[in-house]
N, C-alpha and C positions, 0 to 999 in steps of 0.2 A: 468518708475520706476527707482532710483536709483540705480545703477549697486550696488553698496556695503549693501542693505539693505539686512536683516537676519531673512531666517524664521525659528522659534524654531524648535530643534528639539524635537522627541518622546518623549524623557527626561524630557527636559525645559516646555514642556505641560504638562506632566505627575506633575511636580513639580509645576505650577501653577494650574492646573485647579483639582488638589487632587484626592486620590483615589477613594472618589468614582463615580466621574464626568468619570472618566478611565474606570470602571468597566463595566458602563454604554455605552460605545461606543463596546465593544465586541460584536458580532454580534455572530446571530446560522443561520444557515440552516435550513430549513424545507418544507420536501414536497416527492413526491414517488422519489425514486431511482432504476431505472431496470434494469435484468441484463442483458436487450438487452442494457441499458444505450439509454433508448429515451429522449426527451426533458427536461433540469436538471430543478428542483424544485426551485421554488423561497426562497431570504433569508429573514430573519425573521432577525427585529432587538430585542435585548433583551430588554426589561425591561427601552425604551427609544421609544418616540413618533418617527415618520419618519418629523415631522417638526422641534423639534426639533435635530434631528439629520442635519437638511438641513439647520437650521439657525446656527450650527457652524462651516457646511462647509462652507457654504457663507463669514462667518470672519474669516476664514484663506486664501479665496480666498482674498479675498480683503487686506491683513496684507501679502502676502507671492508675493517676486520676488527674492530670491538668499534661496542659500543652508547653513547652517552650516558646508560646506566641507573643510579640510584642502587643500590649493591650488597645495600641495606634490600630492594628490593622485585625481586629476583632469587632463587630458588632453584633448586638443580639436580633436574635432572627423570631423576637416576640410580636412582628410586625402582622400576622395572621397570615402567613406561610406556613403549611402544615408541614408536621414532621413524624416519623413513627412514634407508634406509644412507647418503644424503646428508650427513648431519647431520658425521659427522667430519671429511669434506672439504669445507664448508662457505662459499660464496663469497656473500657479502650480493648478493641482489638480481638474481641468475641462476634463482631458483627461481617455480613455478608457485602460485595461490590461486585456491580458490574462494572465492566468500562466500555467504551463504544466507543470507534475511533470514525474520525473523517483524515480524510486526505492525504498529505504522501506517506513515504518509507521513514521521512525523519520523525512525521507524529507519530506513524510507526513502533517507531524505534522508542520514543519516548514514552508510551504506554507501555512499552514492557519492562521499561524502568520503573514506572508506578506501579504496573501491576506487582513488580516482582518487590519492592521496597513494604507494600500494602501486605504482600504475604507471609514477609520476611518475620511481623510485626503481628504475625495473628490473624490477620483477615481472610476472611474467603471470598477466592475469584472465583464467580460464577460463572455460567455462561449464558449464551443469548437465552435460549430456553426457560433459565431460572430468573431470569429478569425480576418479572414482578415478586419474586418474594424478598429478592435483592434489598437491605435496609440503606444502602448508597447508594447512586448513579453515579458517577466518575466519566464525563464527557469530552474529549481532546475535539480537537473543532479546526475546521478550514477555510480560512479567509477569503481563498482564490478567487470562487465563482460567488454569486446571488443565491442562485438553490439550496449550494452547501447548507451555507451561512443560514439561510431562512430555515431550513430544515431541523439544524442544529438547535435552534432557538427551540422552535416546535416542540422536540423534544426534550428540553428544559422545562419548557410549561407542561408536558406530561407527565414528568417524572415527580414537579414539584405538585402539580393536581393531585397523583396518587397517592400521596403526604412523604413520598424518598425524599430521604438527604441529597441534594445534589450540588458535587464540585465540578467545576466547568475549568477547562484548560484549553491551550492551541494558542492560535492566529488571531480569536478573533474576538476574546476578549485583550486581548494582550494588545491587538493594533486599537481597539475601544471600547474602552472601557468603561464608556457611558451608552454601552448600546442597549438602547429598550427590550426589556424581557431579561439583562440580568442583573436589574437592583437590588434586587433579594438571593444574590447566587454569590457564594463563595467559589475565588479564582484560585487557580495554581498560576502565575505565568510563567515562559515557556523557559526563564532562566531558573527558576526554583522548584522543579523537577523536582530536585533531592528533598523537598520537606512537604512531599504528599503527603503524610503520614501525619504531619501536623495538623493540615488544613481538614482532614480526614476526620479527624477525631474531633476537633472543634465544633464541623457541620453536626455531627449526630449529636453534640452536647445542645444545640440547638444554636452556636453562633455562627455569623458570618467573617469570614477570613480573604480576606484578598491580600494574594500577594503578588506584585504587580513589578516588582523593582526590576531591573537589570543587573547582572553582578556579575560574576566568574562562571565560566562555564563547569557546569554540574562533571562530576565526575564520572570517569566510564566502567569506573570498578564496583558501581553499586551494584546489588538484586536485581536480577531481570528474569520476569518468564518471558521467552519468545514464542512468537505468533506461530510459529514452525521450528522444531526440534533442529532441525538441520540447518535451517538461515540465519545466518549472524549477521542483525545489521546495523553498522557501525557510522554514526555520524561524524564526519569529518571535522566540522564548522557549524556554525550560525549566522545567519546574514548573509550578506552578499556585497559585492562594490558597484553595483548598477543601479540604476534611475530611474526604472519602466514607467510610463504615466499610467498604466493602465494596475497597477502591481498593488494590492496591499500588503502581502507576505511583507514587504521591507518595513512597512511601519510596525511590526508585528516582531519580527525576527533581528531588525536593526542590521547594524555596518559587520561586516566579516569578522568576525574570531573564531580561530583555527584552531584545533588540539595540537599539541606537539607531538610529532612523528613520533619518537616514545610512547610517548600515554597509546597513540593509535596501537602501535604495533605492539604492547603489550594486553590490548581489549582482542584483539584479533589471536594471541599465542592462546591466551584465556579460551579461546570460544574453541579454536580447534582443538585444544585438549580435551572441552566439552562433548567430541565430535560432531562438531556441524563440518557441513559440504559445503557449504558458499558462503561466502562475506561480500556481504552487500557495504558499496561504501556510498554514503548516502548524503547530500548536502543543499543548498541551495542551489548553488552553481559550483560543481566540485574539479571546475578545469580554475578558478580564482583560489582552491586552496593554499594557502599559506603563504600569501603574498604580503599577508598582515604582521608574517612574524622572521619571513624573509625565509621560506622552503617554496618547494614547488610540486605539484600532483604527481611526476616525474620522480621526484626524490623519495614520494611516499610510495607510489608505487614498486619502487625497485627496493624497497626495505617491505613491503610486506610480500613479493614476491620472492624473496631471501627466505622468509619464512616457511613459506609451504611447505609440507611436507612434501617427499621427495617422492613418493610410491604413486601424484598424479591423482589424487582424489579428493583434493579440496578445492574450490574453483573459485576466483575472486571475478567481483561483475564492479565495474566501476559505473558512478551514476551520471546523472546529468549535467552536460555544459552546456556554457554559450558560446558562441565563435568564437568571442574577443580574445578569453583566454585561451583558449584550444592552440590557437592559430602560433603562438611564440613555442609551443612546445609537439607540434607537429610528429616531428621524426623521432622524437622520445615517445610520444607518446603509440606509435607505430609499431614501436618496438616492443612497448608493455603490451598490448594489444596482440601482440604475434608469439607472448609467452602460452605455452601447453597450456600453463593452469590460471588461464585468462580468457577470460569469455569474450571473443570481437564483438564486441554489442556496445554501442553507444547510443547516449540519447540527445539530439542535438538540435535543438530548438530554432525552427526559420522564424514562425509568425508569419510573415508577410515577402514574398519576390519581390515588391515593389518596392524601390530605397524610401520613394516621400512616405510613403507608409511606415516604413521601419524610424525612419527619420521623426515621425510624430509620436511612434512610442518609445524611442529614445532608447535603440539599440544597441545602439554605439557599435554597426557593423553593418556593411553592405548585401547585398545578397550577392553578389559575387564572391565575395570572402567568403560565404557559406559555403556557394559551389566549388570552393577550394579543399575546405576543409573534407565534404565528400567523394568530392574528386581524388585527394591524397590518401586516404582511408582506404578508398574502395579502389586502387591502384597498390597500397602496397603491407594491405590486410588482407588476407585470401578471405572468402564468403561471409564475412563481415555485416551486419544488418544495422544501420542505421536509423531510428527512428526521428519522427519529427514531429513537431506541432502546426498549427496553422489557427488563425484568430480569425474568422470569418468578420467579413462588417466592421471595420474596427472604424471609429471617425474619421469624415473627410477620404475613404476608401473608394475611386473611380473602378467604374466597369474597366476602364484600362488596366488600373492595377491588381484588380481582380484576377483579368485575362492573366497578366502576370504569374499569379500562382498557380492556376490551373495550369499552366504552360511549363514552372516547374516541376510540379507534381506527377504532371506525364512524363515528363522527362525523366525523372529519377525513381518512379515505379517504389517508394518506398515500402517495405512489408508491413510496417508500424507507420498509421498517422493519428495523431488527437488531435481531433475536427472539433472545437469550438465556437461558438456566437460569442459576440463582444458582451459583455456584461459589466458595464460603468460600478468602480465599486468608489461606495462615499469614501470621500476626502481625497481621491485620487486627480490627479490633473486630465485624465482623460474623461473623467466624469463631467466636466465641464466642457466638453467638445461639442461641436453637434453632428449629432448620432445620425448614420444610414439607417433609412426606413425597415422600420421589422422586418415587411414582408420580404424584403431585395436583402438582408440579410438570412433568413431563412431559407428563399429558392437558394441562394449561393452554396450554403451548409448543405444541402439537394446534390447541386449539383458536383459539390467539391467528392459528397459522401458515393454516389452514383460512379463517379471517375474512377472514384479511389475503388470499390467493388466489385469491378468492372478486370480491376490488374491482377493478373498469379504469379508474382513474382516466385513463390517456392516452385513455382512447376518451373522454371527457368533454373533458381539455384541447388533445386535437393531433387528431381527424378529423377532415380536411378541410381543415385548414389547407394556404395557399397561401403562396409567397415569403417563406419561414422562412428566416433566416440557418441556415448550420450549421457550422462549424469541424470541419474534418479532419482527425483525425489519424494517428499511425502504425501502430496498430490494425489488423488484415486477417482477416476470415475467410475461410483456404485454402481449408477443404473447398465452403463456400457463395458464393465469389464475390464477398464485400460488403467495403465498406471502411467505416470504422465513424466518426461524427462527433458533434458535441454539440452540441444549439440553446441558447442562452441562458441557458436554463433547466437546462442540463445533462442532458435526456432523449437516451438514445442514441438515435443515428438507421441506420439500417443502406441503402445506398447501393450499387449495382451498382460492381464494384471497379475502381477507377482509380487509379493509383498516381503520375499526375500530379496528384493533386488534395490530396496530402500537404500540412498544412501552410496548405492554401489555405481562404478563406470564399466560400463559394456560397449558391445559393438553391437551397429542395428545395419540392417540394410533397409534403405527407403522404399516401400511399397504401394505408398498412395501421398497426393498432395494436395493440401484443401488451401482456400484462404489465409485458415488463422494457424495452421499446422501441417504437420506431415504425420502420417502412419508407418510405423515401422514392424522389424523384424528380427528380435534379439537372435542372435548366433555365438558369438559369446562373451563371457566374463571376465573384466581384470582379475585378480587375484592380492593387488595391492603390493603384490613384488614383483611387480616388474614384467609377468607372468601371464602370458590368457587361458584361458579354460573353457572347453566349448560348453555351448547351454543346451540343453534341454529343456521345452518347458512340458513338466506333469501337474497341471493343475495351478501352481500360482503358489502353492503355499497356502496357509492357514489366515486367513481376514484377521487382521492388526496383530500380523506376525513383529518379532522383533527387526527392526531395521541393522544392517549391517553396523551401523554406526551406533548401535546400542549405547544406553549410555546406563551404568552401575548406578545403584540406588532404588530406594522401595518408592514403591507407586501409591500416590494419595489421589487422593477425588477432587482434582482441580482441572481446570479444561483450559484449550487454548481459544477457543474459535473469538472470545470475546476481546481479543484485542486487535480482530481486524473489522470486518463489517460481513455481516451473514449476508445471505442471499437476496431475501424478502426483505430485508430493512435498510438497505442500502438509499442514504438522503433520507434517512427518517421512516423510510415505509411508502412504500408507491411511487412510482412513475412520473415526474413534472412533465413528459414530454408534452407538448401540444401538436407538434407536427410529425407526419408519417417516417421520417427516417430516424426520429430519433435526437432530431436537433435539441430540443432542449430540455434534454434528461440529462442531469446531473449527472450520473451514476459514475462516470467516468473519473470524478475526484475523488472517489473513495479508493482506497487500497486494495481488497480486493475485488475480481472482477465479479459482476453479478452474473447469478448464473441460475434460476429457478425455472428455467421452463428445461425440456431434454430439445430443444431446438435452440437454433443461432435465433435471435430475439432481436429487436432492436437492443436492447439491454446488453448485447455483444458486437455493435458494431464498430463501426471504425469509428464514430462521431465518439462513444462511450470508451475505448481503448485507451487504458492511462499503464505506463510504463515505470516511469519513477520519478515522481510528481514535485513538486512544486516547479521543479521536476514534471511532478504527475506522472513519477512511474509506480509501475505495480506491474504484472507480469503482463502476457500479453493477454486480448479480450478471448475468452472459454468460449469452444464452440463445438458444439455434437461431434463427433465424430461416423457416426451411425444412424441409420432410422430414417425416417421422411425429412428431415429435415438437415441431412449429411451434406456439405458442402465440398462437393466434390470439385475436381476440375471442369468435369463433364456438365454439371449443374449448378457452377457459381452465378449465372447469370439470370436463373431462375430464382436463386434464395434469398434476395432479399425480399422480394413483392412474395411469395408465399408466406415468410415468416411474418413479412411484417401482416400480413392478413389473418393469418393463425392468433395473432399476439392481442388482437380487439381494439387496434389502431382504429382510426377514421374512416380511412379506407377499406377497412375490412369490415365495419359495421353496415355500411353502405352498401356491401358488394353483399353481406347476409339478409339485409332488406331487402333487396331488388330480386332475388333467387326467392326468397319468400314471397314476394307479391307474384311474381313470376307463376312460381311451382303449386304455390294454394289452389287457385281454382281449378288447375290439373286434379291436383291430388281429390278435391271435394269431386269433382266431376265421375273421376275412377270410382271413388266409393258408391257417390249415388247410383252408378250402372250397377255395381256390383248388388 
């Protein structure tokens, strides 16, 4: 092929082949989702044959040998970086990708843009399993914590050791781009999204592509496979208008720009045609949207609440704020909150009870104005769950301001909390503070986690409850039987497993309450008009039944689960914890929640609970429902010190020596008698 010929890029197609030829390459997910995370579901193309999907890969295979790359932001990767034996013989868009995501709903989000633009083009998305024969690695990355970040890296160098192509994306090459371990690593950053597909094809030719710039926010009408058939999650903005010393996201993500309520609400008409069941609206801080362009969260809300369908079976979850904006639009936002097809679930970040504390991370909000904000909510939103964060140990942090939080935290019994250690990230201003002693940061994380374990807030807001709406989703847990749904309020509800009820709104009555959920009792079915139908359950249906919300189009051999984070490899693969509750395990920044033992683990505690993250949300932390380790009301206070002793914590290593040294000379002594 001629070295100088030019494959178009996502644009120059998009502009010949029109929109709705584009519309039509967007691809969904469909099929069971567990939350052991067993074998991922196959993808579902939308609203487009799989032949004809395969005859216009064919003509870009055969039309494509070079990239539309500026030759500035190419170099060759002959540095003794290994790459497949593929690479000499090199055909654009015959080759295989994984992708591995860290951190919130918006990397999220943004991995199923690349995913879905990568397939659009020919490529195969693999899944965690197929990894290693994967000829790309495609890594999204999160800046937030230390762990993340070191993990991420880790798996750079192992992907590049194996001789994979690898392109790196996210937070944290974008906020540094001179971070050791990715010299030899071609970047996507987080503005140019839309020309994965470039940087893609370069790596396997064997160059390096960084592309780093800031520009116009990527488009929301590209290709996407989603993480989940039925989740749409739609980023609002980018950036933010706050200061945190402690933050890198901002140097990463930059100053707020907003989509305009159109383009939103026409990504959101899109996706429920697609049938999905919820629209996640997803941002940095999505109570500051569109102050940049002169709208407000209010105004977006009540035009995508215009939208819904009418029949009550599409559910909008709006994500994280910070007071500051929260607080101007209170009673509108009250309102949006109190719509049917509005989930009361907010996620609303304290950090610290204490003002000098808030004050050095540069909040820009008191904690009084917090207690406002839940105070107002939870007065004039019926069962509402408010989630929150907390920064254990953050610099210049007194035992008095300490007492502080803990002193909120009782108070406010929240259902959701992300329990954090301060973690100084370079370049930030609070990296330069001086730091509380390890250890008095980790008993704190102890004690905050201990308090928090300790509350059953659902035995106070859901026993007993009867003819609770619940929304179904694609959720399943294999080993226990249950299909997993969300009332209102967004409390998991776990449900005897029926795989016709995907997708579908029912009524449950509440029959047990744990910790991290309730157990329910289907009775009956919407009907979608308006309509109930009583249930029966015989048997559940057929395992990776079709979902109510089916969606038309032939089935090809593409998976989801690789755009969130499996089980086992959540931070890279293993546990950073060092201390017994869990404090300093990561796992909590990835998407979703880990879940590899059939017990509440430290790996599901409150310290690890991420909601919707940068944000740090994702759903809420997965916990048995059943079996020895069922977190019952009756046994909440027993589960953490058995699981975490099950799990080969510290203390549990300890407690199996001491029974050993103990029981040995018993056990020698029996025999010798015997």
């Amino acid at each position: 092929m001629p070295h100088d010929a030019v494959v178009p890029t996502p644009a120059q197609v998009a502009q010949k082949l029109g929109a709705s030829e584009i519309e039509d390459m967007e691809d969904m997910l469909h099929g069971v989702e567990s939350l052991e995370r067993p074998a991922p579901p196959p993808l579902v193309l939308n609203r487009v044959s799989a032949a004809n999907a395969q005859r216009r890969r064919r003509r870009r295979r055969r039309s494509a040998s070079a990239i539309a790359v500026s030759p500035s932001d190419i170099a060759s990767a002959s540095n003794g970086v290994p790459l497949s034996e593929h690479a000499s013989s090199y055909c654009p868009g015959t080759q295989s990708v994984w992708v591995r995501t860290f951190g919130c709903s918006h990397n999220v989000s943004d991995s199923e843009y690349m995913a879905g633009m990568l397939d659009s083009y020919g490529y195969t998305i693999v899944a965690d399993k197929d990894k290693a024969a994967a000829d790309l690695w495609l890594i999204n990355s999160c800046t937030v914590k230390d762990p993340s970040q070191s993990a991420f890296v880790n798996l750079v160098a192992k992907g590049r050791a194996q001789g994979k192509g690898v392109v790196v994306a996210g937070c944290v090459p974008q906020g540094d781009e001179k971070l050791k371990g990715l010299e030899a690593t071609s970047v996507v950053g987080v503005a140019q999204i839309d020309r994965v597909v470039e940087v893609v094809e370069e790596t396997l030719k064997g160059n390096i592509v960084r592309l780093l710039e800031k520009k116009e926010l990527p488009r929301l009408d590209l290709p996407k496979i989603r993480r989940d058939s039925l989740v749409e999650i739609i980023p609002l903005s980018t950036g933010c208008l706050g200061a945190c010393t402690y933050c890198k996201t901002k140097h990463a993500r930059g100053h707020l720009g907003s989509y305009a309520i159109d383009a939103l609400v026409d990504r959101a008409n899109a996706a429920i045609k697609d049938g999905v069941r919820e629209i996640w609206l997803s941002s940095e801080d999505t109570g500051a949207y569109g102050r940049d362009i002169g709208e407000s969260l209010p105004s977006l809300l009540r035009a995508l609440i215009a939208l819904l369908p009418v029949d009550g079976g599409v559910m909008l979850r709006v994500g994280m704020t910070n007071p500051p904006f929260i607080l101007d639009h209170l009673d509108a936002i009250a309102d949006c909150l109190n719509h049917p097809q509005v989930f009361s679930f907010l996620h609303v970040p304290v950090q610290s009870a204490s003002d000098a504390v808030l004050g050095r991370m540069n909040r820009e909000y008191t904690c009084a104005e917090f207690c406002r904000v839940v105070d107002f909510l939870r007065r004039r939103v019926p069962d509402i769950v408010i989630a929150t964060d907390i920064i254990c140990g953050f610099p210049g942090e007194t035992d008095e301001d300490w007492q502080e939080t803990l002193d909120l935290c009782a108070r406010y019994e929240f259902p959701i909390l992300n329990i954090s250690q301060f973690y100084p990230r370079p370049g930030t201003p609070a990296a330069h503070m001086k730091r509380v002693d390890t250890k008095i940061v980790k008993n704190r994380s102890r004690e905050l986690t201990k308090l928090f374990e300790a509350q059953l807030p659902y035995l106070r807001m859901m026993a007993g409850r009867k003819d609770l709406r619940v929304l179904i989703g694609n959720e399943v847990s294999e080993k226990h039987g249950q299909s997993v749904g969300h009332t209102k309020g967004y409390v998991k509800v776990l449900i005897k497993r029926d795989d016709r009820l995907k997708g579908r709104m029912v009524r449950v009555d509440i029959t047990e309450t744990a910790k991290w959920h309730v157990l329910a009792k289907v009775v009956a079915v919407e009907d979608g008009k308006g309509g109930i139908q009583p249930y029966t359950y015989d048997g559940g249906g057929a395992v990776g039944a079709q979902p109510a919300a089916a969606v038309l189009g032939a089935t090809v051999e593409h998976y989801s689960s690789h755009i969130g984070t499996s089980s086992n490899e959540c931070c890279g693969g293993g546990c950073q914890s060092e201390s017994a509750d869990g404090s300093d395990c990561d796992h909590g920044t990835c998407f979703t929640a880990p879940f590899s033992h059939p017990a509440s683990s430290h790996h599901a505690t409150a310290v690890d609970a991420r909601i919707e993250a940068p944000e740090h949300v994702n759903s809420e932390p997965i916990q048995s429902p059943t079996g020895a380790h069922a977190v019952t009301t009756a046994a909440v206070g027993r589960r953490s010190y058995l699981c975490r002793t099950c799990c080969g914590t510290f203390e549990g290593r300890v407690l199996v020596l001491l029974l050993a040294m103990l029981l040995g000379p018993v056990v020698a002594w029996l025999a010798s008698s015997s």
